[in-house]
Backbone as numpy.savetxt, mean C-alpha at the origin, in Angstrom:
# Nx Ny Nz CAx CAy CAz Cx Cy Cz
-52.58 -44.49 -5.63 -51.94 -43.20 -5.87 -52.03 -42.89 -7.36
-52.51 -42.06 -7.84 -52.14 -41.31 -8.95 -51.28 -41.25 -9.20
-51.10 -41.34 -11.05 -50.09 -41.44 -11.47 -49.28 -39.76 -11.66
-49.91 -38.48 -11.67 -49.54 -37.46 -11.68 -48.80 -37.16 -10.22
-49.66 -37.83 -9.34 -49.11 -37.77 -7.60 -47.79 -38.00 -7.92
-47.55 -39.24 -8.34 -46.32 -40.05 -8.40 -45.12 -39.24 -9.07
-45.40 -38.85 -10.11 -44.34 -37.93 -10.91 -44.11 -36.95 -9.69
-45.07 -35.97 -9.37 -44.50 -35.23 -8.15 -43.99 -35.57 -7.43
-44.01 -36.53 -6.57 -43.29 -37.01 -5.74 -41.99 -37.18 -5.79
-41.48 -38.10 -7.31 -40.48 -38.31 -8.18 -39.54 -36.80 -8.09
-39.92 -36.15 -8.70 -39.70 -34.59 -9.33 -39.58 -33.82 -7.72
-40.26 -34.10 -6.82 -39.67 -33.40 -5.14 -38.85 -34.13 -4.72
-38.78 -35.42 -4.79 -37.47 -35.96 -4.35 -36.07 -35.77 -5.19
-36.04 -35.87 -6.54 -35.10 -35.21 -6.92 -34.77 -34.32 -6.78
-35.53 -33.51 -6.76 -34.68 -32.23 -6.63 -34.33 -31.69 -5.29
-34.46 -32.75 -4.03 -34.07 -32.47 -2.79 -32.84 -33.41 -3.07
-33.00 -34.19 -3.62 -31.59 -34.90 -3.60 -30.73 -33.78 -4.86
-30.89 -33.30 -5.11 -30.20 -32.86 -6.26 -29.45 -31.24 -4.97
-30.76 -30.71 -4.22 -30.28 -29.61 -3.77 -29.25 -30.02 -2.27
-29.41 -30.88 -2.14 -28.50 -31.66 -1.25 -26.96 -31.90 -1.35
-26.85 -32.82 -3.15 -25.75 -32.59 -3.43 -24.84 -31.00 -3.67
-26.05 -30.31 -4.59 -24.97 -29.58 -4.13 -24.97 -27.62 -2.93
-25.83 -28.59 -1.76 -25.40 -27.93 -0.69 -24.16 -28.60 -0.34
-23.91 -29.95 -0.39 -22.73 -30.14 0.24 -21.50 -29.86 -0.42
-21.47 -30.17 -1.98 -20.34 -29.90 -2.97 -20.28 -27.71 -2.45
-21.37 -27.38 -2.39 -21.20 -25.74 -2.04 -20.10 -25.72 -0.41
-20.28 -26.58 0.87 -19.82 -26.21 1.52 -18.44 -27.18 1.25
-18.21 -28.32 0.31 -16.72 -28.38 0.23 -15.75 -27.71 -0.43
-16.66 -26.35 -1.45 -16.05 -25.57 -2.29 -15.89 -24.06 -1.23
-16.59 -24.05 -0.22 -16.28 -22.85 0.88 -15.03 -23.68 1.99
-15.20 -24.48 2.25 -14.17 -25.05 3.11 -12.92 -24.81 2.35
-12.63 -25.57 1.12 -11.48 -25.42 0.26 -10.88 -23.71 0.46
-11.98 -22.99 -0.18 -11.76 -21.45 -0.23 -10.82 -20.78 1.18
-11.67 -21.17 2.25 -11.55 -20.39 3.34 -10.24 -20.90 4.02
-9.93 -22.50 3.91 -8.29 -23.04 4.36 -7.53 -22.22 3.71
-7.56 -22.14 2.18 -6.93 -21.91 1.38 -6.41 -19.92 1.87
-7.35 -19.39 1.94 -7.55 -18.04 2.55 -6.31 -18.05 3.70
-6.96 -19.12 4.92 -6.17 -18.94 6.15 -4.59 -19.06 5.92
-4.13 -20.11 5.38 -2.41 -20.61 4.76 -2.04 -19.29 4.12
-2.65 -18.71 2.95 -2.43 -17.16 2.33 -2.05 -16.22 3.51
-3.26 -15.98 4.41 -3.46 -14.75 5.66 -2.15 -15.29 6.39
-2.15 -16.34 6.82 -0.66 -17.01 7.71 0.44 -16.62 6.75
0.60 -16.64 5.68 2.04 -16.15 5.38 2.44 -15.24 5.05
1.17 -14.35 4.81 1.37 -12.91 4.72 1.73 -12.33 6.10
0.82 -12.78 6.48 0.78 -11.90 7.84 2.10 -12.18 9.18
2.57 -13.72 8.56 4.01 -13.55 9.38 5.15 -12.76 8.97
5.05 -12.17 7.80 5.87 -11.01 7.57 6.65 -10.02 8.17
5.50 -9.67 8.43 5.60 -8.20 9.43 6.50 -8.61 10.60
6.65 -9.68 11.18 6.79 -10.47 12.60 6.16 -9.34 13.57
5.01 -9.14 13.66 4.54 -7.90 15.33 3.78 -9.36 15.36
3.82 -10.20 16.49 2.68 -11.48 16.75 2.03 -10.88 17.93
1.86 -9.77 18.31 0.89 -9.69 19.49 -0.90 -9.17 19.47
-1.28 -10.06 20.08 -2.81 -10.44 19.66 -3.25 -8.92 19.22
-2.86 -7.97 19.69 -3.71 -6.65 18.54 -3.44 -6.59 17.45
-2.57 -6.92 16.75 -1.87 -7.10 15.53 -2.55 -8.24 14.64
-2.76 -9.34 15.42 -3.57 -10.37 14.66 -5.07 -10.09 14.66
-5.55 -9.04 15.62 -6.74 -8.67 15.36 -7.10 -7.66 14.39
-6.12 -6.86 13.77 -5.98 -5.67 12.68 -5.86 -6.25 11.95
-4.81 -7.79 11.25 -5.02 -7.60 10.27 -6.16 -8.67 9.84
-6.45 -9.43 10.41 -7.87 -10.64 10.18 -9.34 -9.73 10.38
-9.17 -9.18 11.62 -10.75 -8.46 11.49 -10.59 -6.93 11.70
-9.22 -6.58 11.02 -9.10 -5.10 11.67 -9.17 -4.39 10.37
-8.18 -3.46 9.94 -8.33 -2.59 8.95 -7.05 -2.78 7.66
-6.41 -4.11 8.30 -5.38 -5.07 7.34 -6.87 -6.59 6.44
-7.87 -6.16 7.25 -8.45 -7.29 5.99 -8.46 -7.32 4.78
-8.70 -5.92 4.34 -7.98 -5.68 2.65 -6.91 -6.46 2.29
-5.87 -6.12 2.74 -4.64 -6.92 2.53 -4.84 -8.32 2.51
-5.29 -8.63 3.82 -5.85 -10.45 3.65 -6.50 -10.99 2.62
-7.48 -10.40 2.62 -8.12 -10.81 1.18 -7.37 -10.66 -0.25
-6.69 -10.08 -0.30 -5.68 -9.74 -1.49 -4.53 -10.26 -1.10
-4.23 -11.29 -0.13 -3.14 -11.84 0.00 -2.49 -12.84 -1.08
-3.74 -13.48 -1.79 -3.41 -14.61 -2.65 -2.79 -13.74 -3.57
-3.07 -12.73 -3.95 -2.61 -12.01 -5.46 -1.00 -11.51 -4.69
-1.30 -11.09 -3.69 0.50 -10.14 -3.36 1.27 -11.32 -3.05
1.27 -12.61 -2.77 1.86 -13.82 -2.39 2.60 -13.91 -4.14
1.82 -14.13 -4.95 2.10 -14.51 -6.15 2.90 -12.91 -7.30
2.53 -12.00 -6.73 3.40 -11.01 -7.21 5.11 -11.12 -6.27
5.07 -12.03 -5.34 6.66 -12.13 -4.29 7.07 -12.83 -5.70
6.50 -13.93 -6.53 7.18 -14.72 -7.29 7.51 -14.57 -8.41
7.23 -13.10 -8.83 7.48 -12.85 -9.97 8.76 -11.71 -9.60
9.00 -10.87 -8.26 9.76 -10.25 -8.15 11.10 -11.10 -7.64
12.41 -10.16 -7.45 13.53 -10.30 -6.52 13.01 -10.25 -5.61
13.89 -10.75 -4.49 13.89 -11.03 -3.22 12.80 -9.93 -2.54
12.10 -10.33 -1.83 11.58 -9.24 -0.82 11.99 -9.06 0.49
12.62 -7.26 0.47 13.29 -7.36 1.89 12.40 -6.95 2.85
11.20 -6.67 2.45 10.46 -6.04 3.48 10.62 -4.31 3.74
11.84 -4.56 4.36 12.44 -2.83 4.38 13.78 -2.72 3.38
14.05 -2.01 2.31 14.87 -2.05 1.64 15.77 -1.13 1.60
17.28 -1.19 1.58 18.46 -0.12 1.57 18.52 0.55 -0.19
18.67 1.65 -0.26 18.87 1.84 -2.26 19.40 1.14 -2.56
20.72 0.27 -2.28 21.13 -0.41 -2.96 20.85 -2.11 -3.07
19.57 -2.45 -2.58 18.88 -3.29 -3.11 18.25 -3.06 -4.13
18.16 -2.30 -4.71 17.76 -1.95 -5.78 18.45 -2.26 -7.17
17.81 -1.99 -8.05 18.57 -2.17 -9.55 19.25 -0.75 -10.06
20.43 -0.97 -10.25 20.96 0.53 -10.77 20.54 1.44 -11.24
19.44 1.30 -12.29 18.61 2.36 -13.01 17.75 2.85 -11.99
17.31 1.72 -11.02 16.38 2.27 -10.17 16.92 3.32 -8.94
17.86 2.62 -8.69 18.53 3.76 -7.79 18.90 5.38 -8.63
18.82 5.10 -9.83 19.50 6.75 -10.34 18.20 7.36 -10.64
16.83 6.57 -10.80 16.02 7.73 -10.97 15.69 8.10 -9.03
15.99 7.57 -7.81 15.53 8.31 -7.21 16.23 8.54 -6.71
17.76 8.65 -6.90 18.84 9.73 -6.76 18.21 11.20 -7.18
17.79 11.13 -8.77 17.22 11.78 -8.91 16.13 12.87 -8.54
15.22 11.97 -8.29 14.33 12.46 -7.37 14.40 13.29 -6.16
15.34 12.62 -5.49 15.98 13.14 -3.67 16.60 15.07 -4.20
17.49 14.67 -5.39 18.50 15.33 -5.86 17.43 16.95 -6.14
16.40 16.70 -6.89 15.37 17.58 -7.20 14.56 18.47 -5.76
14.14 17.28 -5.44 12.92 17.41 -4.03 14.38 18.81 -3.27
15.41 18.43 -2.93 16.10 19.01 -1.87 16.71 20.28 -2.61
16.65 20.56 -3.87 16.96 21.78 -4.71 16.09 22.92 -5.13
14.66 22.42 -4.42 13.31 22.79 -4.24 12.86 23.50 -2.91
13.48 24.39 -2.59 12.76 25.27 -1.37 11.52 26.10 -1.34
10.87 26.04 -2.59 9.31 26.45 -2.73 8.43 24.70 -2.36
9.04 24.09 -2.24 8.02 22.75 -1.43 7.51 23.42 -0.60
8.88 23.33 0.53 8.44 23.84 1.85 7.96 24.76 2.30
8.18 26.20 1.69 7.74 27.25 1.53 6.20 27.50 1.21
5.90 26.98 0.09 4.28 27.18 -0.56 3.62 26.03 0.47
3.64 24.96 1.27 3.25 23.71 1.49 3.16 24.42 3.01
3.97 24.76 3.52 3.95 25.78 5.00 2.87 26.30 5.09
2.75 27.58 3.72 2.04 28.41 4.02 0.53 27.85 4.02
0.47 26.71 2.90 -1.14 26.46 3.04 -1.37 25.37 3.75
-0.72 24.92 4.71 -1.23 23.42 5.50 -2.37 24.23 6.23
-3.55 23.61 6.09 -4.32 24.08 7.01 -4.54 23.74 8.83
-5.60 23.41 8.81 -5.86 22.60 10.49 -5.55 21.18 10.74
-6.18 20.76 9.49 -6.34 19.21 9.30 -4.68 18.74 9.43
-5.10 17.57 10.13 -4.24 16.77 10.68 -2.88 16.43 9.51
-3.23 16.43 8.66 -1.78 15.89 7.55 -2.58 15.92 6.18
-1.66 16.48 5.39 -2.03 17.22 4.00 -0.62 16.26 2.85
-1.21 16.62 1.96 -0.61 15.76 -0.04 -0.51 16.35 -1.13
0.38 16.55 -1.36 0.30 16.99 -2.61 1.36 16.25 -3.82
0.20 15.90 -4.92 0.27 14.89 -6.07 1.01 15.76 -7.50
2.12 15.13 -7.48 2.63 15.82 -9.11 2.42 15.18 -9.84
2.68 13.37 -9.60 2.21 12.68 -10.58 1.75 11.60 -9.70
0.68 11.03 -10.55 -0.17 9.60 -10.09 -0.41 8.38 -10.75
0.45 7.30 -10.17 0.14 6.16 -11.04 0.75 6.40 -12.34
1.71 7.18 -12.73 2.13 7.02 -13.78 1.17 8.77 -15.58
0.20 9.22 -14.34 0.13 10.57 -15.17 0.36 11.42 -14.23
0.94 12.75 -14.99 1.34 13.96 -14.17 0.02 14.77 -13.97
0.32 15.31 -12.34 -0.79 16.09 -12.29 -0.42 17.58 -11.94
-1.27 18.41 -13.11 -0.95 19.54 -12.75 -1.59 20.36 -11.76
-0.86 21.27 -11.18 -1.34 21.91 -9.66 -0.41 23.32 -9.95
-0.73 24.07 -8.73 -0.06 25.60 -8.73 1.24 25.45 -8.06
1.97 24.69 -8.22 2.94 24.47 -7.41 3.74 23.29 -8.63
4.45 24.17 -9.38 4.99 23.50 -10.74 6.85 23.11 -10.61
6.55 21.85 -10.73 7.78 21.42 -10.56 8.19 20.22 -12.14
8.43 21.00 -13.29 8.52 20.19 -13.93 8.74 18.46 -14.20
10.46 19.13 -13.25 11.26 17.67 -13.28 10.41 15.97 -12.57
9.34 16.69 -12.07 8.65 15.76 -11.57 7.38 14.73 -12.70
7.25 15.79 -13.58 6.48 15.09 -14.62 7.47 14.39 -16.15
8.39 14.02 -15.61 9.67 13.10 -16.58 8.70 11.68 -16.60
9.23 11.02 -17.86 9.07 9.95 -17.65 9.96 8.83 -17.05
9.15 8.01 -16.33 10.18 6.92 -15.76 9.60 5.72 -15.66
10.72 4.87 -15.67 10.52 3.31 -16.13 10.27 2.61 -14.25
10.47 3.32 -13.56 10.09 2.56 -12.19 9.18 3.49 -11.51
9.38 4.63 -11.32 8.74 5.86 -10.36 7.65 6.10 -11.03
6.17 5.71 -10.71 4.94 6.03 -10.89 4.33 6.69 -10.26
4.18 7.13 -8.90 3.97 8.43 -8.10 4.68 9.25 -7.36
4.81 10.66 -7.77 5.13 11.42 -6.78 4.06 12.75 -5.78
4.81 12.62 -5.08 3.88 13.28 -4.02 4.72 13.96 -2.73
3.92 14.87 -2.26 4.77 15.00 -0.53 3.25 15.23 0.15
3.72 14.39 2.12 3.31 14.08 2.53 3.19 14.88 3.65
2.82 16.25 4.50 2.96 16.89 5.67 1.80 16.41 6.53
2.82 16.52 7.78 2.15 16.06 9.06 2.26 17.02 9.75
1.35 17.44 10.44 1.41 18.83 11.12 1.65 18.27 12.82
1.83 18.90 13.80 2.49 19.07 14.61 1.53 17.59 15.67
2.67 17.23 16.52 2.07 15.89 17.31 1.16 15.15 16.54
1.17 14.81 14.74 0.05 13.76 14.56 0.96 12.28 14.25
-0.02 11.74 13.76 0.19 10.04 13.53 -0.84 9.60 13.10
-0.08 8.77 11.73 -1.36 7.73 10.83 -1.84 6.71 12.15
-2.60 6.18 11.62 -3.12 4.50 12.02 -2.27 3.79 12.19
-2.46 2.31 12.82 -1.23 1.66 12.32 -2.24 0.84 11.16
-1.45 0.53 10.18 -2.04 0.35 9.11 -1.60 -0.57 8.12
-1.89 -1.01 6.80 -1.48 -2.28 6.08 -1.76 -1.21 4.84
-1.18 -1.46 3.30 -1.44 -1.21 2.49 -1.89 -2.23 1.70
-2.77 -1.67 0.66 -3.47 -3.35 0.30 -2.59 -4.30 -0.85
-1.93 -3.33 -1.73 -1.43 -4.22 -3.33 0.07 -4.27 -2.89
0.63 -4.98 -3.13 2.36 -5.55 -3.76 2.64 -5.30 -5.04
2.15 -4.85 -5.16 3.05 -4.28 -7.11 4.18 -3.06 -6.86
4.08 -2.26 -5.86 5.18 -1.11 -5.86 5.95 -1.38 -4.57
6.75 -0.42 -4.51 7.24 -0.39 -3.27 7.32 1.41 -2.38
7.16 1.61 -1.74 7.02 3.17 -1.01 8.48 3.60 -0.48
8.82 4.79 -1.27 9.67 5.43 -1.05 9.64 6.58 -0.29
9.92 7.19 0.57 10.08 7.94 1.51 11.38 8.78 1.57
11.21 10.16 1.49 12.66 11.09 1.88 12.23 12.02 2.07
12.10 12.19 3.94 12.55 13.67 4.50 13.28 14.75 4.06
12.30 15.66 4.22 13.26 17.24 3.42 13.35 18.03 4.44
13.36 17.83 5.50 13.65 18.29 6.66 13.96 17.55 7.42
15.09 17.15 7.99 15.41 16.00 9.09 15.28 16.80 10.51
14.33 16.32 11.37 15.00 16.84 12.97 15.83 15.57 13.77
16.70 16.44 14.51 17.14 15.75 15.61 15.73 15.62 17.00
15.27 14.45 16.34 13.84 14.22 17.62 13.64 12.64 17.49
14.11 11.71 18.34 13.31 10.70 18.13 12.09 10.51 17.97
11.53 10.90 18.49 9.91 11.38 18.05 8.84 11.56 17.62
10.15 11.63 15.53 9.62 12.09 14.40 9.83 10.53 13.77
9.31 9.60 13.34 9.77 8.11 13.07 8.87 7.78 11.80
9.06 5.91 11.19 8.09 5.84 10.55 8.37 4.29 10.61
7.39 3.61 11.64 7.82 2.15 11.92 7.09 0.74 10.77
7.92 0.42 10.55 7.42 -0.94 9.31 7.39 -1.88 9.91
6.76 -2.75 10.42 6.95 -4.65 10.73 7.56 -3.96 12.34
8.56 -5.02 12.32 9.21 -4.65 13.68 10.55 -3.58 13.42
10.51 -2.92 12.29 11.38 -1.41 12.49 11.41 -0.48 13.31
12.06 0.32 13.49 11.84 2.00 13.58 12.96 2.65 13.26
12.46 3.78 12.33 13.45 4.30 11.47 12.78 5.71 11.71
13.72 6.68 12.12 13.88 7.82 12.64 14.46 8.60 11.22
14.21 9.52 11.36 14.88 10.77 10.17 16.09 11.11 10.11
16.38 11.96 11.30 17.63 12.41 11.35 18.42 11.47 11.60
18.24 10.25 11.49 19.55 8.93 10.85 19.62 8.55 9.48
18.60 8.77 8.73 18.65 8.86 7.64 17.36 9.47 6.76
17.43 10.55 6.19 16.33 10.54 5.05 15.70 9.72 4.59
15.99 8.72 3.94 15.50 8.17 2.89 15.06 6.84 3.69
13.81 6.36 3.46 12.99 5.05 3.48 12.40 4.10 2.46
12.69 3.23 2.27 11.89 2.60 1.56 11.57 0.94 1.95
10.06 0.66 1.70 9.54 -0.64 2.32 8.50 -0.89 1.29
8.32 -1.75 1.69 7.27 -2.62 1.00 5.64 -2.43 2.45
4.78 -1.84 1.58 3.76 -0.82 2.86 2.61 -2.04 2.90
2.73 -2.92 2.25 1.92 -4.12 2.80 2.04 -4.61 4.39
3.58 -4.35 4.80 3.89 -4.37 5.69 2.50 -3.76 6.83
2.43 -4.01 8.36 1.94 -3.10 8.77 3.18 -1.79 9.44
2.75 -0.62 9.22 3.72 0.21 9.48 2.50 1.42 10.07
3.32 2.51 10.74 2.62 3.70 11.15 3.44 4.95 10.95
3.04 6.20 10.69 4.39 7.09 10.85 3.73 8.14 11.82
5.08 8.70 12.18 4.54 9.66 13.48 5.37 10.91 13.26
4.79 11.81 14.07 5.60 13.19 13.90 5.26 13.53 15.57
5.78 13.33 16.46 6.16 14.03 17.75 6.78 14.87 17.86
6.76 15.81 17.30 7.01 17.33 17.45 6.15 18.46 17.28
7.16 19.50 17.53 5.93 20.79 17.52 6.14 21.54 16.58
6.62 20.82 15.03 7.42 21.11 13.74 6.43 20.28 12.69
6.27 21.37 11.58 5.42 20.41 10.61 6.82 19.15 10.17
6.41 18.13 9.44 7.19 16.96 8.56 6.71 16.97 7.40
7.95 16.90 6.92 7.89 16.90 5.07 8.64 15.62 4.42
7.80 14.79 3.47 8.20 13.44 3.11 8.00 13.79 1.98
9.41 13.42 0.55 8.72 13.17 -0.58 8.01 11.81 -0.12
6.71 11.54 -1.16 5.56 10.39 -0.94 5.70 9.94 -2.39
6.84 8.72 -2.88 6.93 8.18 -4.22 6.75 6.54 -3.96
6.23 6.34 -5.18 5.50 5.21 -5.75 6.93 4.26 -6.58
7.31 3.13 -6.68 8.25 2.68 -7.79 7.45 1.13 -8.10
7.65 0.60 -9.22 7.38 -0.56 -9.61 7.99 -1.62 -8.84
7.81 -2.19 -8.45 8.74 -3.15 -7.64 9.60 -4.17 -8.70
10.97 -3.94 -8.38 11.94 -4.56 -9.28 11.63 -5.97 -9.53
11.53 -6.46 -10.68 11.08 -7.66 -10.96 12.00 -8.50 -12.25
12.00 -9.61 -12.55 12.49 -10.13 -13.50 11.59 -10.44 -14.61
9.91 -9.49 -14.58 8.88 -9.34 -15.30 8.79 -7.94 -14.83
9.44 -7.12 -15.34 9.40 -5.51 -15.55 7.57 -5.42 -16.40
7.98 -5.66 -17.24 6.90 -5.03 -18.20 5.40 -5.85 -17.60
5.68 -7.05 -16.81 4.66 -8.04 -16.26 3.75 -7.04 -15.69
4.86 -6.45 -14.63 4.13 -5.86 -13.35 3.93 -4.44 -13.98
4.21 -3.82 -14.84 4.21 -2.51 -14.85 2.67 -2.55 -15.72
1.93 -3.45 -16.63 0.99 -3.85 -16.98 -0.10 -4.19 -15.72
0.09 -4.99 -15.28 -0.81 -5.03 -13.87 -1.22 -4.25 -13.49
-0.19 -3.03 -13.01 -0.02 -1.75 -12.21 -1.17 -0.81 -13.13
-1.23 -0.69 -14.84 -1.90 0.17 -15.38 -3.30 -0.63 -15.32
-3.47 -1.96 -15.39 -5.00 -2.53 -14.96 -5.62 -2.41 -13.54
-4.67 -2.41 -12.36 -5.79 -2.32 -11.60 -5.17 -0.58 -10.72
-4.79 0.21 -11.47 -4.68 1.38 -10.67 -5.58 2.43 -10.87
-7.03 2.04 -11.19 -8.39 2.76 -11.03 -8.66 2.11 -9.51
-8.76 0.72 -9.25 -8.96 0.42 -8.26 -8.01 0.64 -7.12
-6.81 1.04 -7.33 -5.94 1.36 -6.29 -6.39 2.56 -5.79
-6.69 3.50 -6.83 -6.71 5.05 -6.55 -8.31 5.27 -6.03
-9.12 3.86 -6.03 -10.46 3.77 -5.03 -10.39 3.65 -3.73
-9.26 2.72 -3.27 -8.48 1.99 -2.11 -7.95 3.48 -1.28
-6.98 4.20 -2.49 -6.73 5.33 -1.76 -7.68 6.23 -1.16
-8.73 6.64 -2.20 -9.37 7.29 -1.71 -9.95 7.38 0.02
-10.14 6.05 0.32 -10.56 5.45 1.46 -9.10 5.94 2.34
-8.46 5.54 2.08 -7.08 5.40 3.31 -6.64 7.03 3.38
-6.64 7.77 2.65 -6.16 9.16 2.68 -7.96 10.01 2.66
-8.73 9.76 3.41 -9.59 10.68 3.60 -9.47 11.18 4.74
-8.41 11.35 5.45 -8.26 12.47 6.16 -7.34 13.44 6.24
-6.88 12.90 4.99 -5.82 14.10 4.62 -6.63 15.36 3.82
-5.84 16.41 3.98 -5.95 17.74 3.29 -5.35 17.79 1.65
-6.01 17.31 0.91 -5.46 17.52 -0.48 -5.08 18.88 -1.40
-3.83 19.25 -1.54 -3.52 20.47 -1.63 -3.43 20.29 -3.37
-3.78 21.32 -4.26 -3.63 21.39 -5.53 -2.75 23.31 -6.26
């Protein structure tokens, strides 16, 4: 045999032994990954408590995989906040936080050009938005409501949300844990009908206005009536014992949130 043979030989066997090691170091670094994934997806996803196999099929291969995959990051934002109730009363809240959306409620319901201008232009489409402020900048539109472009230390979006007559979201997952979703009917009916279910909730209107959850949750909202629905649609930081932690986070990845949205609200009617 040649001595050049020989080096080749040398030089193909190494490097099959070399691509060997690390095919296998590659599939003990995907094994690690993907356990690691499943324990994340398992404790997120017992949250919600809905365990019936459509539910585990939404959120592993359904339209909650976002969320799954971003489970490791919202697991580790639980540890930087207070308690998570999942569905929260105002007064889980922190005092300041409750007075800016006292505030808020206090405004939205002293406001009868919402409903009025928002009436007149809902079009066909199934459920329509309109944005005063986003993520923390105000947006201006023909429908001027100052008090809505204040600054605030928790409330980063406002918005209202109409559902026009017999519709309903998806049931659905939101993808990030940094905020929490606030909700208040400006029209309550007496209709069971009209609801907006979180995990294993259901929370009806005309028992109370005001909602707020954590929308990682899977939740759906519905309007069974033959009446448009009007939701303020607000954003808050989720109360934390790293205020400034999360409210930093929130300004790094809310280009990518407002990508996320784009996707989840494309079938709404965006009103300006």
């Amino acid at each position: 045999m040649k001595i050049k043979d020989l080096i080749f030989i040398l030089i193909l066997g190494a490097l099959v032994s070399v691509g060997f090691i690390i095919h296998k170091r590659a599939l003990q670094v995907v094994s690690i990954v993907a356990i690691f994934y499943l324990i994340c997806g398992l404790l997120d996803f017992r949250r919600s408590r809905r365990f019936e196999l459509e539910n585990w099929r939404r959120y592993f291969i359904g339209n909650g995989i976002l969320t799954w995959f971003l489970s490791p990051f919202n697991l580790l934002m639980d540890l930087f906040c207070y308690k998570n109730y999942g569905v929260y009363k105002l007064e889980n809240l922190p005092e300041d936080c409750q007075a800016e959306i006292k505030q808020m409620m206090k405004t939205a319901s002293s406001k009868p050009e919402i409903i009025t201008e928002l009436s007149r232009r809902m079009s066909e489409k199934k459920r329509g938005m309109i944005f005063f402020k986003w993520y923390g900048k105000n947006i201006d539109n023909s429908l001027s409501i100052p008090e809505f472009h204040q600054q605030s230390k928790y409330i980063k979006t406002i918005g209202v949300s109409i559902f026009n007559k017999n519709q309903k979201t998806s049931i659905h997952y939101g993808p990030l844990r940094i905020t929490l979703r606030v909700l208040y009917n400006l029209v309550p009916m007496v209709n069971d009908g009209v609801y907006i279910q979180a995990a294993n909730q259901k929370h009806r209107w005309h028992e109370n206005p005001l909602f707020i959850f954590d929308d990682t949750l899977v939740h759906q909202s519905v309007n069974g009536s033959d009446q448009l629905r009007y939701c303020m649609f607000v954003d808050i930081v989720r109360p934390s014992w790293a205020h400034g932690l999360l409210t930093a986070i929130l300004n790094v990845v809310k280009t990518s949130i407002a990508s996320f949205n784009r996707v989840f609200y494309g079938n709404w009617d965006m009103n300006k």
